[in-house]
N, CA, C and O atoms as a Tripos MOL2 file, in Angstrom:
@<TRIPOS>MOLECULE
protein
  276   275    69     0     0
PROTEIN
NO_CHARGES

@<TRIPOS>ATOM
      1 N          33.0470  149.5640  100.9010 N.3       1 UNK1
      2 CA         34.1120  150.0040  101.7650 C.3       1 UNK1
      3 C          33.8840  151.4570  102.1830 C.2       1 UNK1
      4 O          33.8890  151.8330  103.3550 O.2       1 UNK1
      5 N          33.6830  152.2480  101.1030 N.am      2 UNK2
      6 CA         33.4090  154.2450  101.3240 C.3       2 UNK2
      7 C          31.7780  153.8940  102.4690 C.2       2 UNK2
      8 O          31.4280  154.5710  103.4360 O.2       2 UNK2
      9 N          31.1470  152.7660  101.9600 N.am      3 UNK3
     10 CA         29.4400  153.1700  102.8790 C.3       3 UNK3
     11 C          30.1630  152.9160  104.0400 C.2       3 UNK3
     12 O          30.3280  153.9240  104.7280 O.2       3 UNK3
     13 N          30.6630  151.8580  104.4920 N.am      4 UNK4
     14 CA         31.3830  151.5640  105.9920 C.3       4 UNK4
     15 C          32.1940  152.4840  106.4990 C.2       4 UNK4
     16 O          32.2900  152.3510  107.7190 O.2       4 UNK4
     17 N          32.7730  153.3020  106.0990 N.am      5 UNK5
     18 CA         33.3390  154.2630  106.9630 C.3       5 UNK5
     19 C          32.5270  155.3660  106.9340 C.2       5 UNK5
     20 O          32.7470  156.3780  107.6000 O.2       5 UNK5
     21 N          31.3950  155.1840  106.0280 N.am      6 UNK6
     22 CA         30.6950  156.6480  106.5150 C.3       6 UNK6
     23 C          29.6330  156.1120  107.3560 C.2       6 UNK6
     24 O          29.2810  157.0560  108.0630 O.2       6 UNK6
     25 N          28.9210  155.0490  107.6510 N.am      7 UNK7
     26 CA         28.4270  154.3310  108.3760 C.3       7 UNK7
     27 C          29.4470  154.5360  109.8430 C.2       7 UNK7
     28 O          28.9780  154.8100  110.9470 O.2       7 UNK7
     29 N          30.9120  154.3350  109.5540 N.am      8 UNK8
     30 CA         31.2180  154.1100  111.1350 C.3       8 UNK8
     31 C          31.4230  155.8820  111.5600 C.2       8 UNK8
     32 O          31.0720  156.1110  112.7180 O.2       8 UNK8
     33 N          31.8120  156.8190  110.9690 N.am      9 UNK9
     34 CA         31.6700  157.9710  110.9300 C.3       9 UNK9
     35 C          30.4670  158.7480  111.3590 C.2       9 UNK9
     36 O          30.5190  159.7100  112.1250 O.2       9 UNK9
     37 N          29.4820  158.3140  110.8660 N.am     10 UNK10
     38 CA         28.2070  158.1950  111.5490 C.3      10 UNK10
     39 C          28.0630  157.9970  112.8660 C.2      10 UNK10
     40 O          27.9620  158.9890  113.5880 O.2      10 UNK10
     41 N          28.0270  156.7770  113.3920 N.am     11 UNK11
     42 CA         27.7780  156.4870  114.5260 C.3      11 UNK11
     43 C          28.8850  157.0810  115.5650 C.2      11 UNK11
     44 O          28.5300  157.3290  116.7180 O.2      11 UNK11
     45 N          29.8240  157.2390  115.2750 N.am     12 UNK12
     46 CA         31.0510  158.1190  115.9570 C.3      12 UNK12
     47 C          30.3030  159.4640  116.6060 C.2      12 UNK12
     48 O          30.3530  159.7810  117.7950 O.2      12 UNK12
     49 N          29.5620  160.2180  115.4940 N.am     13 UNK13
     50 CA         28.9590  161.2820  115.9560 C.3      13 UNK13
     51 C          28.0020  161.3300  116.5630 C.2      13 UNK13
     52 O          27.6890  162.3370  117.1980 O.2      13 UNK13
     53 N          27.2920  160.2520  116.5250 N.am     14 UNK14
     54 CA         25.7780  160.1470  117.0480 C.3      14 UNK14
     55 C          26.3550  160.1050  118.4680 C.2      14 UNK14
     56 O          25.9930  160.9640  119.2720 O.2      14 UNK14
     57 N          27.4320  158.9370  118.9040 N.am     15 UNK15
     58 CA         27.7730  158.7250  120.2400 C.3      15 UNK15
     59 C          28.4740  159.8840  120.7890 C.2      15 UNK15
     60 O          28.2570  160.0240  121.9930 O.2      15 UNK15
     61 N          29.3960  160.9210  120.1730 N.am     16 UNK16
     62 CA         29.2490  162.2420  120.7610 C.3      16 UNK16
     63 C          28.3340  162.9410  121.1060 C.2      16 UNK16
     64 O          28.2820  163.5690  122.1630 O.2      16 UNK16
     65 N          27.5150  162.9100  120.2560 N.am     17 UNK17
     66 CA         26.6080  164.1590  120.6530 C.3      17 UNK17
     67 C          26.4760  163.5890  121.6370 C.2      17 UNK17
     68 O          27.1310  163.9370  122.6200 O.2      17 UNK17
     69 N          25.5320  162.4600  121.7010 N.am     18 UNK18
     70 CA         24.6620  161.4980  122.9540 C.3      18 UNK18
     71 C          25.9380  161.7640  124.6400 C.2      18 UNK18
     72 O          25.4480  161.8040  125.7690 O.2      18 UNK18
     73 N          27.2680  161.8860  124.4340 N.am     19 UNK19
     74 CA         28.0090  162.2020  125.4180 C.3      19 UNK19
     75 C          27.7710  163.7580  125.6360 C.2      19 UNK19
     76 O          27.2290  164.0420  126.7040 O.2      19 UNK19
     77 N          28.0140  164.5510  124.9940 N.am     20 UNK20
     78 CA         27.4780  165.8550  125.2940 C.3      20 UNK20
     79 C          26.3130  165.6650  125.7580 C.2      20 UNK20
     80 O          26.3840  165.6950  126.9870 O.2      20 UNK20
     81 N          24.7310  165.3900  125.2230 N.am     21 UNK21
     82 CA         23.8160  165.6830  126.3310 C.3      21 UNK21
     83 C          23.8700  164.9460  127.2890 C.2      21 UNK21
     84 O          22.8840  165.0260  128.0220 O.2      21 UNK21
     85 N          24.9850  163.9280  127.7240 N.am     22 UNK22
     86 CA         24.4900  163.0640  129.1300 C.3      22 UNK22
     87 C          25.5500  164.4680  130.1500 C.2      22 UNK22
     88 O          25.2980  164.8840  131.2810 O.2      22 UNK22
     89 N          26.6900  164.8830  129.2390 N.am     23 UNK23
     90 CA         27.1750  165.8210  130.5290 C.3      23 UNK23
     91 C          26.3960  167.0150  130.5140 C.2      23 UNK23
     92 O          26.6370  167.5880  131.5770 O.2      23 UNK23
     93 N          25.5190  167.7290  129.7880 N.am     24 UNK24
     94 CA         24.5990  168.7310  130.2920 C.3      24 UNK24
     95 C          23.1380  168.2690  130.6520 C.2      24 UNK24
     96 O          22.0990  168.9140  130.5030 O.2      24 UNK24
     97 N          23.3060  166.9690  131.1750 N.am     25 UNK25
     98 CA         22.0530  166.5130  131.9340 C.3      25 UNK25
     99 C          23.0480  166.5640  133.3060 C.2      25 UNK25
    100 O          23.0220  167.5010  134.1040 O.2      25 UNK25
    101 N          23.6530  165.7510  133.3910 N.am     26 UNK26
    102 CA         24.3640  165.3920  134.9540 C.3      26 UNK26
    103 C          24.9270  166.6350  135.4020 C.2      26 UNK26
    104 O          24.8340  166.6170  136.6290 O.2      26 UNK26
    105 N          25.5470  167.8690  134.9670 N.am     27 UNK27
    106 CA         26.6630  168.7770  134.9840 C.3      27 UNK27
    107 C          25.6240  170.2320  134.7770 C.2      27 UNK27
    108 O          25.8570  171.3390  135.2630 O.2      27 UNK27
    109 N          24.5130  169.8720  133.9690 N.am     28 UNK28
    110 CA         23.7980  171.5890  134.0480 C.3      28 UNK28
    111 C          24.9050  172.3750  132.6230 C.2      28 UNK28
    112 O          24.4160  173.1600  131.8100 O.2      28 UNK28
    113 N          26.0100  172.0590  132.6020 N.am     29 UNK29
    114 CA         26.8290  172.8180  130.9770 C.3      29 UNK29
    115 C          26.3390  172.2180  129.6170 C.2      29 UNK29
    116 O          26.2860  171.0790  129.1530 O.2      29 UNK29
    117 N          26.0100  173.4390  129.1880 N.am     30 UNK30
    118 CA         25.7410  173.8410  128.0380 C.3      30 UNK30
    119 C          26.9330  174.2060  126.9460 C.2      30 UNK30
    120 O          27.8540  174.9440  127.2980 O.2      30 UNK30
    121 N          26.8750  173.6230  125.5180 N.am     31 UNK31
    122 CA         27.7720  173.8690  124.5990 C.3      31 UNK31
    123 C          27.1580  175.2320  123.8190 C.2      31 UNK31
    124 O          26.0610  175.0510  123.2900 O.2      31 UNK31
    125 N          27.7390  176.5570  123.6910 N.am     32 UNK32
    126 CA         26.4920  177.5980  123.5640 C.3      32 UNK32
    127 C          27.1280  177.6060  121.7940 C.2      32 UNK32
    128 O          28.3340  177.8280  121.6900 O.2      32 UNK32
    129 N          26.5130  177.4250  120.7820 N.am     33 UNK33
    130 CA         26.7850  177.3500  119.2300 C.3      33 UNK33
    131 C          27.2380  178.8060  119.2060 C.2      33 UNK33
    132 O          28.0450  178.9170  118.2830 O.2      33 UNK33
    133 N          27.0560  179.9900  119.8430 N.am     34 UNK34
    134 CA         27.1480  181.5760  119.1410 C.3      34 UNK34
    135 C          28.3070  181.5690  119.3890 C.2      34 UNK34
    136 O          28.9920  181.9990  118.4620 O.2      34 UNK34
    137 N          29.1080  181.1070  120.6890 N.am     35 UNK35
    138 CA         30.2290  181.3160  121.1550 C.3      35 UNK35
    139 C          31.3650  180.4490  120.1980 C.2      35 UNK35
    140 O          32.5380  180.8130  120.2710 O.2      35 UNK35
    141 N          31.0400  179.4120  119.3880 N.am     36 UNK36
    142 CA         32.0280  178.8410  118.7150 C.3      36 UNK36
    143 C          31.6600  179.3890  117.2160 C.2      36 UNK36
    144 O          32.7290  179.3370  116.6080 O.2      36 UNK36
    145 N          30.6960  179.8670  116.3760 N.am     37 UNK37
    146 CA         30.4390  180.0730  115.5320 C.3      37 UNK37
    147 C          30.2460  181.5200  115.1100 C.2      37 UNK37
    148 O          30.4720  182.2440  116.0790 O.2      37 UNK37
    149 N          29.9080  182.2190  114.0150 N.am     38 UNK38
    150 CA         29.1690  183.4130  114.2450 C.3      38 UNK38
    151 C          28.0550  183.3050  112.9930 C.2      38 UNK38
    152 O          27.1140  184.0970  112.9660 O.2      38 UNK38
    153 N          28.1780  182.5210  112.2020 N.am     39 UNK39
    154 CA         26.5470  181.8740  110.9730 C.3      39 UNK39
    155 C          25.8910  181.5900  111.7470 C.2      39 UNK39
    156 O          26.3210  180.8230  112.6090 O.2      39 UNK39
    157 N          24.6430  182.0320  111.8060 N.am     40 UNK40
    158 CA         23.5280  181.5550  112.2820 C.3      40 UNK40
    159 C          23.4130  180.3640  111.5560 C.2      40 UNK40
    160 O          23.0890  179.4300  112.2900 O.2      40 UNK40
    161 N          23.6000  179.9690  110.0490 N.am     41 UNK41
    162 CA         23.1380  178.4920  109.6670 C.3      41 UNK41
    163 C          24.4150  177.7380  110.2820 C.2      41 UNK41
    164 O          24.2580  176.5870  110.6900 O.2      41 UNK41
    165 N          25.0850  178.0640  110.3240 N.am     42 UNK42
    166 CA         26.1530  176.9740  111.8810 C.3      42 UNK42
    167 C          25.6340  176.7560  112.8820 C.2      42 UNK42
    168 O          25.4810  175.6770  113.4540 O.2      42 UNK42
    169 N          25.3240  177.7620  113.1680 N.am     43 UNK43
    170 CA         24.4370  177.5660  114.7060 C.3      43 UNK43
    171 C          23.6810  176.7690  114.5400 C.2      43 UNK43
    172 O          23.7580  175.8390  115.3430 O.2      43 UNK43
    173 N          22.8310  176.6940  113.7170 N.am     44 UNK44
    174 CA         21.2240  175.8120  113.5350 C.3      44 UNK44
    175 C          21.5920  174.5630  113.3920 C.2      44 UNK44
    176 O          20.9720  173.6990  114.0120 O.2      44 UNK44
    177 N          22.7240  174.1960  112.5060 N.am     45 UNK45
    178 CA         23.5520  173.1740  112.1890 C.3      45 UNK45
    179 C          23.5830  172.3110  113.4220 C.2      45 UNK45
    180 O          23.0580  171.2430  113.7350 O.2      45 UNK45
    181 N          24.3830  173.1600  114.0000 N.am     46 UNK46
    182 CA         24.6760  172.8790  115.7000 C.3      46 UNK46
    183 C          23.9600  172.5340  116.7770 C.2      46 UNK46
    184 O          24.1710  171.6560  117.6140 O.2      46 UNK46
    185 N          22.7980  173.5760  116.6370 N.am     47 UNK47
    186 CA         21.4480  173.2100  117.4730 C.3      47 UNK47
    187 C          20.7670  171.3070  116.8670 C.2      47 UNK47
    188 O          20.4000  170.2250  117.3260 O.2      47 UNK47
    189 N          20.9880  172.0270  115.5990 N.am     48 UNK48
    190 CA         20.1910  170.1620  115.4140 C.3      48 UNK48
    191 C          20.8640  169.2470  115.6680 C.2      48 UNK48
    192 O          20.1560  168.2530  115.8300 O.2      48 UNK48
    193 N          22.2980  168.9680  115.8420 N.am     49 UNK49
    194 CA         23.4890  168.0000  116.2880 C.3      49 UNK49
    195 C          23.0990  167.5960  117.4090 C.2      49 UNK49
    196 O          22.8520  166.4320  117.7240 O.2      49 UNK49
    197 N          22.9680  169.3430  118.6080 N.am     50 UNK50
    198 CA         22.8910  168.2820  119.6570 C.3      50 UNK50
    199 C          21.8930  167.9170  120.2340 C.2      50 UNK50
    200 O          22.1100  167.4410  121.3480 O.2      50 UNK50
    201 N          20.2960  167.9730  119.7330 N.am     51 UNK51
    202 CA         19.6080  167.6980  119.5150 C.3      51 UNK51
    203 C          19.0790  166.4870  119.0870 C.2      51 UNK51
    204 O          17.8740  166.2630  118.9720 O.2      51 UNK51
    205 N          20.1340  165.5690  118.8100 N.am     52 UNK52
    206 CA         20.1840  164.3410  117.7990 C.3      52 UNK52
    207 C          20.3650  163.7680  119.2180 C.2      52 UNK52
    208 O          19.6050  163.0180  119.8290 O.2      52 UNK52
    209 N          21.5720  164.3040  119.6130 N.am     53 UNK53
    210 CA         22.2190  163.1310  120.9810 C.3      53 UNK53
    211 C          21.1550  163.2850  122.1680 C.2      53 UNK53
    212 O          21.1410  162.4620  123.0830 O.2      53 UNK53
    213 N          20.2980  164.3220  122.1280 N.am     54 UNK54
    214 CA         19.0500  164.3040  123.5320 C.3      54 UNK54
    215 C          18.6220  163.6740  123.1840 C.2      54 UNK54
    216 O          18.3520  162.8340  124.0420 O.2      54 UNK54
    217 N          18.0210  163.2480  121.5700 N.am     55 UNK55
    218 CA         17.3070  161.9360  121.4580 C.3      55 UNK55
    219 C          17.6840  160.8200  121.7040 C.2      55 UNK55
    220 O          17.2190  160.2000  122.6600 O.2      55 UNK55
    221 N          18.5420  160.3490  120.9580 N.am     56 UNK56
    222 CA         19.8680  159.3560  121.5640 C.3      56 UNK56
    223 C          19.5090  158.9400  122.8410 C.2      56 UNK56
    224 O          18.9380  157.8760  123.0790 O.2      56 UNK56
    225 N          19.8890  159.8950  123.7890 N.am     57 UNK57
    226 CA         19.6790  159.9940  125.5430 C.3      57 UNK57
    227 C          18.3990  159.4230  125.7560 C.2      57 UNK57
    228 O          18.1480  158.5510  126.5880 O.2      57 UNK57
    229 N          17.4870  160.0260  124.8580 N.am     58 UNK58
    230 CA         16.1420  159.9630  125.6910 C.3      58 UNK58
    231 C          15.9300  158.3730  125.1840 C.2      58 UNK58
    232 O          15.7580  157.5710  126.1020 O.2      58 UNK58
    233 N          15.9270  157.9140  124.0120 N.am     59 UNK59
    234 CA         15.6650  156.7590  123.4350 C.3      59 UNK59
    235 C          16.5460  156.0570  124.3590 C.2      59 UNK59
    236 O          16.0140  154.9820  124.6390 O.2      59 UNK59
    237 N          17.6730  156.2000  124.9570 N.am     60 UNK60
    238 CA         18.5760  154.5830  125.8970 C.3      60 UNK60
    239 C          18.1150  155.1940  126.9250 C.2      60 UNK60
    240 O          18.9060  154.6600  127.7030 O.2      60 UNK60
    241 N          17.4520  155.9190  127.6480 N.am     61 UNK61
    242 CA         17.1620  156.2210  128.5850 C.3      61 UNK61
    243 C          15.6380  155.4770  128.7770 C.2      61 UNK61
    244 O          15.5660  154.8490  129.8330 O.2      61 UNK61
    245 N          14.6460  155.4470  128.0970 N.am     62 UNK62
    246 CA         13.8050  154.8760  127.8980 C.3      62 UNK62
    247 C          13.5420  153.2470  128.1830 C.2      62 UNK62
    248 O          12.8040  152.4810  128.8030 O.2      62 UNK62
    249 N          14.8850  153.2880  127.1170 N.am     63 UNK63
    250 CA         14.7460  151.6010  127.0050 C.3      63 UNK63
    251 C          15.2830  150.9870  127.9260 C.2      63 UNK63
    252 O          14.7040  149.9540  128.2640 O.2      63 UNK63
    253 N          16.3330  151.2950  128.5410 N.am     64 UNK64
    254 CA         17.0070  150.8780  129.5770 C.3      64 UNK64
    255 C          15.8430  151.3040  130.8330 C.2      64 UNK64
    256 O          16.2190  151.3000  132.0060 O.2      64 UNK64
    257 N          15.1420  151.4820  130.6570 N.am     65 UNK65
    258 CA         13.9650  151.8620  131.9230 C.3      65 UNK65
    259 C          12.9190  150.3950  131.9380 C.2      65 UNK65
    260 O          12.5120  149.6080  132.7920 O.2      65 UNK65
    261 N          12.8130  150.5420  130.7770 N.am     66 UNK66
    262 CA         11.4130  149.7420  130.0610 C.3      66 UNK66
    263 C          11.8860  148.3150  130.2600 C.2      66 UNK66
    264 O          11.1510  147.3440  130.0780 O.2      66 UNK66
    265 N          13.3900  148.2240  130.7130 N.am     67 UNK67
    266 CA         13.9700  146.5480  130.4510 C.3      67 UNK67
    267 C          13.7460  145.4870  131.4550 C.2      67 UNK67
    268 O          13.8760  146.0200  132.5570 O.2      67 UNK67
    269 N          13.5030  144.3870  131.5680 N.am     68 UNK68
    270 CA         12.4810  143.8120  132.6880 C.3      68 UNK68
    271 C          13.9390  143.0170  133.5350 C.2      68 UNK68
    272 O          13.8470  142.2330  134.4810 O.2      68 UNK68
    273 N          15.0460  143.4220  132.9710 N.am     69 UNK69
    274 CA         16.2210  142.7380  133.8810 C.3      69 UNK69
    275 C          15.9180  143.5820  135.0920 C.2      69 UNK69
    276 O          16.5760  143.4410  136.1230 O.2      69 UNK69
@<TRIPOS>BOND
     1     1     2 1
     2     2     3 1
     3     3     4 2
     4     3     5 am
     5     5     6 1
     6     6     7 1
     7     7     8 2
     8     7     9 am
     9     9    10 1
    10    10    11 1
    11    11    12 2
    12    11    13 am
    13    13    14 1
    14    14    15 1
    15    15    16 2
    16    15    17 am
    17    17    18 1
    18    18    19 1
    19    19    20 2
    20    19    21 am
    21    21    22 1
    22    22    23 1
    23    23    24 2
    24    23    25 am
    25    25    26 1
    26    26    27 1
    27    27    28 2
    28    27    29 am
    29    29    30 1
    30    30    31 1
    31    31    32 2
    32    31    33 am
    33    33    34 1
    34    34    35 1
    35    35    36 2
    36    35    37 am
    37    37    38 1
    38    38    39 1
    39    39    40 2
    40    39    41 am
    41    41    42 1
    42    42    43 1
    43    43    44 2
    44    43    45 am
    45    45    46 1
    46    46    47 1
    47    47    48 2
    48    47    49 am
    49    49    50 1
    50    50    51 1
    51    51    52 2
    52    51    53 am
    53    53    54 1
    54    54    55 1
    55    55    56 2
    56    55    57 am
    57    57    58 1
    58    58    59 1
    59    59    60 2
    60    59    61 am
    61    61    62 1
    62    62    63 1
    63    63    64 2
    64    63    65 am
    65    65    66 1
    66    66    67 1
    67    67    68 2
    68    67    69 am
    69    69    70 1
    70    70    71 1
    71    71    72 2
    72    71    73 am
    73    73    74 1
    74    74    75 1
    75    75    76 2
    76    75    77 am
    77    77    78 1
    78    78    79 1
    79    79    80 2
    80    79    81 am
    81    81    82 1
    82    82    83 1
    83    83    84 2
    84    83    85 am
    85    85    86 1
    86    86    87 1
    87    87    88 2
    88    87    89 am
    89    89    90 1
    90    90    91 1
    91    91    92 2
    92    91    93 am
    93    93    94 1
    94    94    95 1
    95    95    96 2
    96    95    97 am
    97    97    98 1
    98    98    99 1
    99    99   100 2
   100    99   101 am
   101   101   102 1
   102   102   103 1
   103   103   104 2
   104   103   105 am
   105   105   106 1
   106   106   107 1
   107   107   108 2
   108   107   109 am
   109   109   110 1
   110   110   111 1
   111   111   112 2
   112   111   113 am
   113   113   114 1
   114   114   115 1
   115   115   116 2
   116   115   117 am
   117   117   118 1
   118   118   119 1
   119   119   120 2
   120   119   121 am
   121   121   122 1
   122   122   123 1
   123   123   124 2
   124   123   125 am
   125   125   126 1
   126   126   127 1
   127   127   128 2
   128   127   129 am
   129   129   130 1
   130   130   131 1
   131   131   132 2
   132   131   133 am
   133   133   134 1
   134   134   135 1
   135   135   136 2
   136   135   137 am
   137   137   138 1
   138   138   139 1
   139   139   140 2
   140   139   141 am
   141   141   142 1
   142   142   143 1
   143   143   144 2
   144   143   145 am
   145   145   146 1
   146   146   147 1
   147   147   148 2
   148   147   149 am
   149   149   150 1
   150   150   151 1
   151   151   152 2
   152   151   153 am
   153   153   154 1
   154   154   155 1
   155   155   156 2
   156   155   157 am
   157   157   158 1
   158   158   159 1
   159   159   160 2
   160   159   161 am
   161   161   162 1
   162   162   163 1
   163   163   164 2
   164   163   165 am
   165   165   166 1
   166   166   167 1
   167   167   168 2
   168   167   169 am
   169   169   170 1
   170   170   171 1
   171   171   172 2
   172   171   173 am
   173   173   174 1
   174   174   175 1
   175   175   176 2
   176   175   177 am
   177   177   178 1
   178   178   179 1
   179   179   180 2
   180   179   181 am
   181   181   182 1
   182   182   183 1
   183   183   184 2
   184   183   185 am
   185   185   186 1
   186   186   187 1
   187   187   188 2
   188   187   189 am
   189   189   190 1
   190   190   191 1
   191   191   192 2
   192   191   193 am
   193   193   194 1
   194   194   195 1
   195   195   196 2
   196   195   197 am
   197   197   198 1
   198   198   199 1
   199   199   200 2
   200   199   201 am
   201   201   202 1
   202   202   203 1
   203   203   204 2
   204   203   205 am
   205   205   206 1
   206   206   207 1
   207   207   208 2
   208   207   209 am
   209   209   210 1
   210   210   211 1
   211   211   212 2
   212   211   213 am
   213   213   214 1
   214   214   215 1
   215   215   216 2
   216   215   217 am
   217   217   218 1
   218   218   219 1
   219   219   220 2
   220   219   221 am
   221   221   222 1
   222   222   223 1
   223   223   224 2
   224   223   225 am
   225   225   226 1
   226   226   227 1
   227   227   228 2
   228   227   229 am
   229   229   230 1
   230   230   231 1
   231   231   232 2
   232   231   233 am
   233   233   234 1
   234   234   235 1
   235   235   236 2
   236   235   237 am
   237   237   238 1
   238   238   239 1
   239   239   240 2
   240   239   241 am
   241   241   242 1
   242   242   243 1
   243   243   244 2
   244   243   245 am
   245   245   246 1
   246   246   247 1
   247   247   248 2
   248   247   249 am
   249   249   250 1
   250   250   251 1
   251   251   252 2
   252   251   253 am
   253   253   254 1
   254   254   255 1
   255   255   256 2
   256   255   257 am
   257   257   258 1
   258   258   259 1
   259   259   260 2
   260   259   261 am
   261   261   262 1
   262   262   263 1
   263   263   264 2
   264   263   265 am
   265   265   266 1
   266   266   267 1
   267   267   268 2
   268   267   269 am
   269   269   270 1
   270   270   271 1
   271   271   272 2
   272   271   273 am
   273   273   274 1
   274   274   275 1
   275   275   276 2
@<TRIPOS>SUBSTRUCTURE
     1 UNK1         2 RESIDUE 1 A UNK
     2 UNK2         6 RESIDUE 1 A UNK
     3 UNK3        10 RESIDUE 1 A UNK
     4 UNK4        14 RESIDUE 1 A UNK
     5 UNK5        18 RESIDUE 1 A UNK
     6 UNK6        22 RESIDUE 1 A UNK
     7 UNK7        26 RESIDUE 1 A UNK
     8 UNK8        30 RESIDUE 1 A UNK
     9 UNK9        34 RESIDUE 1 A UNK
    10 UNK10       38 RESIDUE 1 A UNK
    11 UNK11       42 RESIDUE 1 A UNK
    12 UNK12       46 RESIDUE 1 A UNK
    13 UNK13       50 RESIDUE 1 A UNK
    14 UNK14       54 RESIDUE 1 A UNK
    15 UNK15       58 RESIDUE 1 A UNK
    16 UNK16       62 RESIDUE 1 A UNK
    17 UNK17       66 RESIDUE 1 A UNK
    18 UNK18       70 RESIDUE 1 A UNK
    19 UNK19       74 RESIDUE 1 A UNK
    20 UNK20       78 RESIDUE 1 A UNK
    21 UNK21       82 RESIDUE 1 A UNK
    22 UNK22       86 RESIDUE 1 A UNK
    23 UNK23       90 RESIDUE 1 A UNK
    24 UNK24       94 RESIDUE 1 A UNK
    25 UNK25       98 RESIDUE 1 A UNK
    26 UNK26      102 RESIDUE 1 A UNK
    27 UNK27      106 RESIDUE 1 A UNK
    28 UNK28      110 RESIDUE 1 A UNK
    29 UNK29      114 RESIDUE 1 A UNK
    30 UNK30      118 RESIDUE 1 A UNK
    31 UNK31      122 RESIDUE 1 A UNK
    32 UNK32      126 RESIDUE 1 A UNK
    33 UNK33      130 RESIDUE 1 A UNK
    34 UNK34      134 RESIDUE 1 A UNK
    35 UNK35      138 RESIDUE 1 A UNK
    36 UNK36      142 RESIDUE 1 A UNK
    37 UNK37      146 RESIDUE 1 A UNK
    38 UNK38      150 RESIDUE 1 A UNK
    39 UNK39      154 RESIDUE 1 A UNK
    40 UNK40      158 RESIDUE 1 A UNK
    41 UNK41      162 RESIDUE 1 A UNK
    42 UNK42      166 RESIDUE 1 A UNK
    43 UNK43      170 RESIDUE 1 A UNK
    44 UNK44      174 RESIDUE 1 A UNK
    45 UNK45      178 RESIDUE 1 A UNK
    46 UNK46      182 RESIDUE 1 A UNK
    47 UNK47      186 RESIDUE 1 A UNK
    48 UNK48      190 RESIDUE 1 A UNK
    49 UNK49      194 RESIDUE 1 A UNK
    50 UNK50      198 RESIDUE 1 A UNK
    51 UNK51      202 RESIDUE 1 A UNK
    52 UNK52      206 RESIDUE 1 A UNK
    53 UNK53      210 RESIDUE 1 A UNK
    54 UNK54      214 RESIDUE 1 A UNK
    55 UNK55      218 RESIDUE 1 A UNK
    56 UNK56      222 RESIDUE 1 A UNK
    57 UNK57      226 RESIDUE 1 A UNK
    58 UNK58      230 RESIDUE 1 A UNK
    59 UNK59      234 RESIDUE 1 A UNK
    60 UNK60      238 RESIDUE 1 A UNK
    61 UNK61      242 RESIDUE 1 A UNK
    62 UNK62      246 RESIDUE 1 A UNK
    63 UNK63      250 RESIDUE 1 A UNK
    64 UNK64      254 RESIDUE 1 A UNK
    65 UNK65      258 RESIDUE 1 A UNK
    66 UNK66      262 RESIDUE 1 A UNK
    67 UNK67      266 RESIDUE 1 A UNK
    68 UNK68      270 RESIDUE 1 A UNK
    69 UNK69      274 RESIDUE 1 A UNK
């Protein structure tokens, strides 16, 4: 029951981030980490988050390319 909600907790975030980089692909805005934080290990924190969702992007972006429908 605790793995399933951290499992769905999980994927909750993955699909944020992945919404953040589709609006600073389409939109050019940037979420800037210094301006909400002032730790640099927040920041880094932060940098790798949304970093997760460009992959995200790039991986359904890919596949949805690659799909022969």
């Amino acid at each position: 029951m605790v793995v399933g909600k951290l499992v769905h907790i999980g994927v909750d975030l993955v699909l944020l981030s992945t919404a953040l980089a589709g609006i600073r692909r389409s939109t050019g805005l940037k979420l800037k980490p210094d301006s909400l934080v002032e730790s640099k290990d927040m920041q880094g924190y932060i940098e790798r988050y949304l970093s997760l969702g460009e992959m995200a992007m790039d991986f359904a972006v890919s596949r949805m390319g690659s799909s022969s429908t």
